[in-house]
ZATI-909570 format. One line per 3 residues: number of its first residue (from 1); their letters; for each residue x negated, z negated, y negated of N, C-alpha, C. Coordinates in steps of 0.02 Angstrom, whole numbers. Layout:
<sites>
NUM> a> X Z Y X Z Y X Z Y; ...
</sites>
This chain:
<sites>
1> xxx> -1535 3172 1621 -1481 3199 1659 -1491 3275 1666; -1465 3310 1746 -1482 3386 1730 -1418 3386 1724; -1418 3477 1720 -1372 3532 1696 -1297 3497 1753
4> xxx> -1312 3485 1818 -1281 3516 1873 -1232 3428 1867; -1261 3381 1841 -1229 3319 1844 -1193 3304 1766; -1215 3345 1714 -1174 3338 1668 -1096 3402 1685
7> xxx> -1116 3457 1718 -1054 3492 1752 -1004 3447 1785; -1020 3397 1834 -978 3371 1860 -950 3301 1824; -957 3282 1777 -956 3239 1746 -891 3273 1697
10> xxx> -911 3325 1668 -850 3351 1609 -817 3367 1669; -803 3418 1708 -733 3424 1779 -724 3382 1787; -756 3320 1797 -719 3235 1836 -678 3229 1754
13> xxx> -710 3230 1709 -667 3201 1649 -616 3246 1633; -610 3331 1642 -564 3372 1625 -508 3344 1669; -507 3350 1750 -463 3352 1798 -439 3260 1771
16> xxx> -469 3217 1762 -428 3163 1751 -385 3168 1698; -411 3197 1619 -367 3219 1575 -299 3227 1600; -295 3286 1634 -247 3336 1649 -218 3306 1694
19> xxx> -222 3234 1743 -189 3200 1781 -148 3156 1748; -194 3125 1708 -160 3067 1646 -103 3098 1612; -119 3169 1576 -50 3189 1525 0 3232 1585
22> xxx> -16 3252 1656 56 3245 1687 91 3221 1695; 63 3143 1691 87 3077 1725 134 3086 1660; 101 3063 1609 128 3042 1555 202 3094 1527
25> xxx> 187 3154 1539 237 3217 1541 298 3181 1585; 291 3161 1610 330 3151 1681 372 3102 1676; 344 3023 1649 387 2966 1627 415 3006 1564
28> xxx> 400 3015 1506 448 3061 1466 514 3069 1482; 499 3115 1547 553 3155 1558 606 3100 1586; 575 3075 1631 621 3010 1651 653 2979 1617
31> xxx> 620 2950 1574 666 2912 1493 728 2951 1462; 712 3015 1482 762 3069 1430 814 3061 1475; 790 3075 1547 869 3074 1589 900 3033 1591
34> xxx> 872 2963 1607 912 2921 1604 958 2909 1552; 915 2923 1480 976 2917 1430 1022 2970 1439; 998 3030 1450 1072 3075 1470 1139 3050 1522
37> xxx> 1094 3023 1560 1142 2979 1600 1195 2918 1564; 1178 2895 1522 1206 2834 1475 1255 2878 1443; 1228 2923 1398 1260 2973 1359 1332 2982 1415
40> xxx> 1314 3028 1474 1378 3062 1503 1419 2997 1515; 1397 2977 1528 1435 2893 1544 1495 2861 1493; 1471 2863 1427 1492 2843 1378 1545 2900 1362
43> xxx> 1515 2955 1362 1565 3023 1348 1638 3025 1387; 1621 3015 1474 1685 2976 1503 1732 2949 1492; 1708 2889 1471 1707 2837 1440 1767 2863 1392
46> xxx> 1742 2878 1327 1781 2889 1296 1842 2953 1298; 1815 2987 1357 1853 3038 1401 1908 2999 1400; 1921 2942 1461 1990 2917 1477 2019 2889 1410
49> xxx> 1980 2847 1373 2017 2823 1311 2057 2869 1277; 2048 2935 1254 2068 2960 1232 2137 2988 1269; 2124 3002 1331 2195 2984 1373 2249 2964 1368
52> xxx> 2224 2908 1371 2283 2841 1362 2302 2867 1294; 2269 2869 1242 2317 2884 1182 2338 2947 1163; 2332 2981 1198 2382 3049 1194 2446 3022 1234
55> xxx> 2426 2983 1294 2500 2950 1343 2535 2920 1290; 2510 2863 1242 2555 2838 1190 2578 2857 1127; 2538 2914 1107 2570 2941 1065 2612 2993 1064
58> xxx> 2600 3021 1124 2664 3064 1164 2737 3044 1183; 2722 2975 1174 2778 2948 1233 2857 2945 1178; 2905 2947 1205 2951 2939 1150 2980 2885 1112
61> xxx> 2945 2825 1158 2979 2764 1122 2917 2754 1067; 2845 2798 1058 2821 2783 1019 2852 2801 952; 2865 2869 961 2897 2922 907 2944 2881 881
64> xxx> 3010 2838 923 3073 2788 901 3063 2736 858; 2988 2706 852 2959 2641 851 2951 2648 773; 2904 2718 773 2890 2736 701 2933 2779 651
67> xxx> 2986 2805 703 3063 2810 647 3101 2744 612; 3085 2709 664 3131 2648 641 3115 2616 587; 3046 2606 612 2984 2569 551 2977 2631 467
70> xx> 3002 2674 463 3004 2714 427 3045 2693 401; 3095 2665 414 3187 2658 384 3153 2591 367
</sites>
């Protein structure tokens, strides 16, 4: 083998390297968002739940319910 075909041989193998771990960089990132996506979802999620029970524990027949039950 000369000089000039082992040159192009390591560049063909460098530049594929460096194609392969973008790729690979890249689904990564994908995986991460989507779970961020699940995440905000769920966060919502428990956004409105928490809602609703400030509505019921605010409300006054709750407050009446647990005087009574007190007595």
């Amino acid at each position: 083998m000369d000089v000039f075909t082992m040159v192009v041989i390591i560049v063909v193998v460098s530049v594929g390297a460096g194609v392969i771990n973008n790729y690979l960089k890249t689904q990564q990132k994908n995986r991460q968002s989507d779970g961020h996506a699940e995440l905000e979802q769920q966060v919502a999620d428990l956004q409105a739940r928490v809602e609703v029970l400030e509505k019921i524990v605010t409300d006054d027949k709750y407050q009446l319910n647990k005087e009574l039950n007190a007595l």
